[in-house]
C-alpha positions as CSV (number, residue, x, y, z in Angstrom):
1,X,120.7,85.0,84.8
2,X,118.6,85.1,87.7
3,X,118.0,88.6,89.3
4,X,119.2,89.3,92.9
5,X,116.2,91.0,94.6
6,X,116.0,92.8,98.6
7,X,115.2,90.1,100.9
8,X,113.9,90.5,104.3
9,X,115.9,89.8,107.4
10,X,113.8,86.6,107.8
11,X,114.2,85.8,103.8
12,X,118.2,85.9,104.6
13,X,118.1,83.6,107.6
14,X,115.9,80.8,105.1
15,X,118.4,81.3,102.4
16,X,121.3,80.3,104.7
17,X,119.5,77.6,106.0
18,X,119.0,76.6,102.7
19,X,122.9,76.9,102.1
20,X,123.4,73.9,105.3
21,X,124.2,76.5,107.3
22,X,123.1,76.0,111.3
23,X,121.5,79.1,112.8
24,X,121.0,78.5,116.7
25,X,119.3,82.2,117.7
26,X,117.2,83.6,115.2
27,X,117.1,87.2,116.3
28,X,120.9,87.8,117.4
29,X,121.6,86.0,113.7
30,X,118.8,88.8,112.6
31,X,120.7,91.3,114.5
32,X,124.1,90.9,112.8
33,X,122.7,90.7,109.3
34,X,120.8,93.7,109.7
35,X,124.0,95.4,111.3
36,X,126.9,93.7,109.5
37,X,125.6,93.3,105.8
38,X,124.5,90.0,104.7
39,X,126.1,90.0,101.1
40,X,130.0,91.0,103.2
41,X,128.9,88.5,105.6
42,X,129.1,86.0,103.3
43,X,132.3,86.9,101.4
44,X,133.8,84.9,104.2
45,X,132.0,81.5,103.3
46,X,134.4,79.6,101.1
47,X,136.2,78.7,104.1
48,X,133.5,76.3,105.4
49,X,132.7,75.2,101.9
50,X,134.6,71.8,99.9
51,X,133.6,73.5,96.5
52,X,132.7,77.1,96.1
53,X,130.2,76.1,92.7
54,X,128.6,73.6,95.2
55,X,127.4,76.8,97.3
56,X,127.0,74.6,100.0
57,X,128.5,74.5,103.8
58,X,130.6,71.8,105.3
59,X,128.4,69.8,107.6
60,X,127.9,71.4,110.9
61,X,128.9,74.3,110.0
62,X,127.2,77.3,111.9
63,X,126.7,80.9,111.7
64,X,128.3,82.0,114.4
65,X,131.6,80.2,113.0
66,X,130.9,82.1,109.9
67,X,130.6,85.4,112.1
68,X,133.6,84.2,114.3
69,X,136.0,84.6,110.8
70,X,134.3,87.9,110.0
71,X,134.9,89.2,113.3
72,X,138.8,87.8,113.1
73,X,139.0,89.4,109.7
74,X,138.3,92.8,111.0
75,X,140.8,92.5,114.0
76,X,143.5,91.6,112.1
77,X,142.6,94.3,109.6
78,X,142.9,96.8,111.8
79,X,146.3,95.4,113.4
80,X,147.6,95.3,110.3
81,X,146.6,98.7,109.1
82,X,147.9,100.4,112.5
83,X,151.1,99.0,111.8
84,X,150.9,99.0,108.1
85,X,150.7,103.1,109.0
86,X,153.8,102.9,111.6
87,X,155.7,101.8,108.1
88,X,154.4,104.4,105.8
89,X,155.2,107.2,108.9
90,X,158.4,106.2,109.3
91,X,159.6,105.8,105.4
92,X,158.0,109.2,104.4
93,X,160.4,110.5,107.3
94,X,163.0,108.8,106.3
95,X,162.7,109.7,102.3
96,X,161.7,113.4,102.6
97,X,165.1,113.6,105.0
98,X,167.2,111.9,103.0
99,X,166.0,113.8,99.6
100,X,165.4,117.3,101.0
101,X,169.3,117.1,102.7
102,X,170.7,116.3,99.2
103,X,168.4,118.9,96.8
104,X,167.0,121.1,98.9
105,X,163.5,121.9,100.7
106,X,161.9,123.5,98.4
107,X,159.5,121.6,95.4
108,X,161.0,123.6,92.3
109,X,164.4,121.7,93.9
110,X,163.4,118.5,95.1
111,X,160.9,118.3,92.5
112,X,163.7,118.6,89.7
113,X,163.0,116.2,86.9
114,X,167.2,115.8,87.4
115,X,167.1,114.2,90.8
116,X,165.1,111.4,89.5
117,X,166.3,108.4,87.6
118,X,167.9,108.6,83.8
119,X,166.3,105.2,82.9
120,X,165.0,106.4,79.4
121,X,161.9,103.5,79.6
122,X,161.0,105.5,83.2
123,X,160.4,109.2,81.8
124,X,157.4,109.4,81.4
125,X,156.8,107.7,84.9
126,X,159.2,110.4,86.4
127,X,157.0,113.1,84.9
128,X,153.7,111.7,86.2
129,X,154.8,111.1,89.9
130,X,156.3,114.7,89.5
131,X,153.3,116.3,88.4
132,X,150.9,114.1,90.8
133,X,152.9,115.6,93.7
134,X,152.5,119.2,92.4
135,X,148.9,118.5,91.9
136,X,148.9,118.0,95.6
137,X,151.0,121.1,96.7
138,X,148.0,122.6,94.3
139,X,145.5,121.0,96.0
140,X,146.2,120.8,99.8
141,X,148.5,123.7,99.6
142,X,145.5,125.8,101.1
143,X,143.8,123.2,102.6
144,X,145.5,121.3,104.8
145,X,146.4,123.0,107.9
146,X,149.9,122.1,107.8
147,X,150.9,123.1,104.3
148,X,148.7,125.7,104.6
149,X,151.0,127.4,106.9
150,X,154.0,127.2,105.3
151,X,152.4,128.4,101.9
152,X,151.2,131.5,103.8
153,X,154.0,132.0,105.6
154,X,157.2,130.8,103.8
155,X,155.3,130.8,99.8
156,X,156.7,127.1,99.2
157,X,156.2,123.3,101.1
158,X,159.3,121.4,102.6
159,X,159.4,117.9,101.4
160,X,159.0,116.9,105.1
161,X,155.5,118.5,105.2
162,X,154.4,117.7,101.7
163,X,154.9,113.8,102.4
164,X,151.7,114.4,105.0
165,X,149.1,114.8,102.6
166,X,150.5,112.3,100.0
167,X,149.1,108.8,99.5
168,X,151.4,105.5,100.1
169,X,150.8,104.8,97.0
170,X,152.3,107.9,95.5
171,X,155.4,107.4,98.1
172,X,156.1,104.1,97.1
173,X,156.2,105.6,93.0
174,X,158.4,108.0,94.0
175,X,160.8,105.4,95.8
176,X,160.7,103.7,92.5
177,X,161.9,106.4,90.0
178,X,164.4,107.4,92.7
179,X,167.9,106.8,91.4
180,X,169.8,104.0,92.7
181,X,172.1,105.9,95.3
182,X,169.5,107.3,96.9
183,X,167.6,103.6,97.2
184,X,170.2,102.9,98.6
185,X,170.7,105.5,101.1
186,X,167.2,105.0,102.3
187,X,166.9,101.4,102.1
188,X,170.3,100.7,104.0
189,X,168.2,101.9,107.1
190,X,166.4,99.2,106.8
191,X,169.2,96.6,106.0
192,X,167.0,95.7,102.7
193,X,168.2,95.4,99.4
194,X,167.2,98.5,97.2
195,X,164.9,97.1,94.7
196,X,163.5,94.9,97.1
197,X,161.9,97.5,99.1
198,X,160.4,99.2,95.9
199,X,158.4,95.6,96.4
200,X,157.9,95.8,100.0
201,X,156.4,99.3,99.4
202,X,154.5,98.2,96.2
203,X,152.8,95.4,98.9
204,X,152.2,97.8,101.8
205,X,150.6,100.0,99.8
206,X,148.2,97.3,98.2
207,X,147.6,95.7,101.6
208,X,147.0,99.9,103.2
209,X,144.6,100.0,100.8
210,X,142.7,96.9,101.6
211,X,142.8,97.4,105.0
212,X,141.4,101.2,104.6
213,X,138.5,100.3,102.9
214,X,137.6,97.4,105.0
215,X,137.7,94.7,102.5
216,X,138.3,90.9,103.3
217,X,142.0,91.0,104.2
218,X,142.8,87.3,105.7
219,X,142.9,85.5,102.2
220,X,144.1,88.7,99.9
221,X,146.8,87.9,97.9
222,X,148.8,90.6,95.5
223,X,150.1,90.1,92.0
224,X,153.7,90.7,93.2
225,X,155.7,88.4,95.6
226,X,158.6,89.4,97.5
227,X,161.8,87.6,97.1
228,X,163.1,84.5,98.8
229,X,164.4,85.3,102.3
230,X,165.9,83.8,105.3
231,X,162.6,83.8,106.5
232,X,161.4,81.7,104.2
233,X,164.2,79.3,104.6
234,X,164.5,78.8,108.3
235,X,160.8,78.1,108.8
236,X,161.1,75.5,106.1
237,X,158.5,76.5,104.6
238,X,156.6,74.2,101.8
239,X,157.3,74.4,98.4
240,X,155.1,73.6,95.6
241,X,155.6,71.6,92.6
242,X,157.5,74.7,90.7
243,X,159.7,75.0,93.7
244,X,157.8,78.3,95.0
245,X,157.4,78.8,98.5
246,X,153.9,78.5,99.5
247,X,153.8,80.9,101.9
248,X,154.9,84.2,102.6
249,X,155.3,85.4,99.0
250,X,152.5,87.4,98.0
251,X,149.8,87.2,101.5
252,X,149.4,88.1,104.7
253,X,152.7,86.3,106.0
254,X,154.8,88.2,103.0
255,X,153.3,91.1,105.2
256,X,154.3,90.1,108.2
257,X,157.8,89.4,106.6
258,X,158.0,93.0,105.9
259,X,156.7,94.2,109.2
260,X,159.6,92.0,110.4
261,X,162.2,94.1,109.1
262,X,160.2,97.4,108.8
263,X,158.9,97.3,112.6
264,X,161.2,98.3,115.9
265,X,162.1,95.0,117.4
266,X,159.7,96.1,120.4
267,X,156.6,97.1,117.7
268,X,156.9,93.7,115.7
269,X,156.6,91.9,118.8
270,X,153.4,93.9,120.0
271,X,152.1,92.7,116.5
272,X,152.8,89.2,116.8
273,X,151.1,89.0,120.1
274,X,148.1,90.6,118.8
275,X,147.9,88.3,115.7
276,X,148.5,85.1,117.9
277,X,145.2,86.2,119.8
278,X,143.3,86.9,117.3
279,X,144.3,83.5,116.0
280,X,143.8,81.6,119.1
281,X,140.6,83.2,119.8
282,X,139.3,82.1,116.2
283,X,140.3,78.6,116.7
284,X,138.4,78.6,119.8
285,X,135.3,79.8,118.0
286,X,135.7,77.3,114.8
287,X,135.1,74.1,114.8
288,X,134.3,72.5,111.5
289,X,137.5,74.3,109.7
290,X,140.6,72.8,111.4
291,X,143.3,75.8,112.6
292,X,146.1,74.7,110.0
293,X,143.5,74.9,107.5
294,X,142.9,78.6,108.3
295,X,146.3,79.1,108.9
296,X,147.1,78.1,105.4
297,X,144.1,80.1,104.0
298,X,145.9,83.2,105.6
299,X,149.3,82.3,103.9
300,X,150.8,81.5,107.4
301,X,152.7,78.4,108.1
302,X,151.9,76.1,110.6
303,X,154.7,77.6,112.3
304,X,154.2,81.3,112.0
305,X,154.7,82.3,115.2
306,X,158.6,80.6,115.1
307,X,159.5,83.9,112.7
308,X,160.0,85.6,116.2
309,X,163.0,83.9,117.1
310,X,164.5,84.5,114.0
């Protein structure tokens, strides 16, 4: 296997050349390697290419496309994440009320191995989440400056406060063990069927992470897809030869399902105008790649922006 070695600025600019790529000015193309990264630069080249072993661009195709999908990647990133954040905010709230009102606000009640779910293949799952959250009481309890102050003060953290310094990750676990009637208390807020949000958590979670650490967001897919909703059916979206919907299963348009009926009507439609811009603005900027085709790459339908009227 041949060894990948430093190459200059100038080295870079060859070795695209040599990959059919059209570079019009040299030093602002120098500029954004040395700034952006060369090697995440080109995560974003499959778009442009007919066959990824090929390692060869479409005809025509030019850096500053190339940069105009990077650039696109990290707006919708962080419209996704801000919103993404909105979510986790507001169902942190919404748990920690709902759980501290029913078994009280402090963790030797609320963390009660007895308020979780009886499910005998889940135990061991219900111990880990427990003790991961106590591992945080240990941990931020005289660090962060809010559950510092109740420690100090008050000798125990509320479940309202605790949910501050605990991951999405670890509040979408602790949906999951949660037993049934109080899924359903928390997900009737959100008119969504109980074990469905323990999916729409399990995908916010993986796409908060994504977005977080900056990696390539507009093609992401997760291993688990949402369910079938109206969503799906009154955009007509395609099938494929299994009957699965295309779209909006497991990608950036099952995310924007979920913002759909997560988000205040007034917050999803800030987000859709943002995406559509973002979107419009790339098309604008790409030429060689037509806009369904990107559309598609996302997971949107060609008709995305009809989910608004639904």
């Amino acid at each position: 296997m041949q060894k990948k070695i430093f190459k200059t600025l100038d080295e870079q600019i060859e070795l695209l050349k040599t990959k059919g790529l059209a570079i019009g000015d040299i030093e602002h193309t120098k500029q954004i390697l040395f700034k952006e990264n060369y090697f995440f630069l080109m995560g974003y080249r499959y778009l442009f290419m007919k066959d990824s072993r090929e390692k060869k661009f479409n005809n025509g195709t030019t850096f500053d496309e190339l940069y105009a999908v990077f650039l696109f990647d990290r707006h919708v990133r962080n419209i996704m994440f801000k919103n993404i954040l909105i979510v986790e905010n507001n169902i942190k709230s919404i748990m920690s009320y709902q759980l501290s009102k029913k078994y009280g606000f402090k963790e030797k009640d609320y963390l009660n191995p007895e308020n979780f779910t009886k499910d005998p293949l889940r135990e061991k799952q219900v111990y880990d989440v427990i003790s991961k959250m106590k591992r945080q009481i240990r941990v931020n309890g005289k660090q962060h400056s809010a559950t510092q102050h109740y420690m100090y003060n008050y000798g125990y953290i509320p479940m309202w406060v605790l949910v501050k310094v605990l991951s999405f990750g670890l509040i979408s676990e602790l949906y999951s063990i949660l037993k049934s009637e109080d899924k359903k208390a928390i997900s009737a807020t959100y008119n969504i069927d109980e074990e469905e949000l323990t999916i729409y958590l399990n995908l916010l979670s993986n796409f908060r992470n994504i977005c977080a650490h900056e990696d390539i967001l507009y093609d992401h897919r997760t291993q688990r897809s949402i369910s079938d909703t109206d969503f799906h059916y009154k955009l007509d979206i395609e099938k494929d030869e299994e009957g699965v919907y295309k779209y909006g299963k497991n990608d950036l348009f099952a995310m924007t399902i979920i913002l759909k009926q997560m988000l205040s009507e007034s917050e999803f439609v800030d987000f859709l105008r943002e995406v559509e811009y973002e979107i419009n603005l790339l098309d604008s900027r790409v030429n060689t790649v037509s806009l369904n085709s990107i559309l598609n790459r996302i997971g949107f339908p060609n008709n995305w922006i009809e989910i608004s009227k639904i």
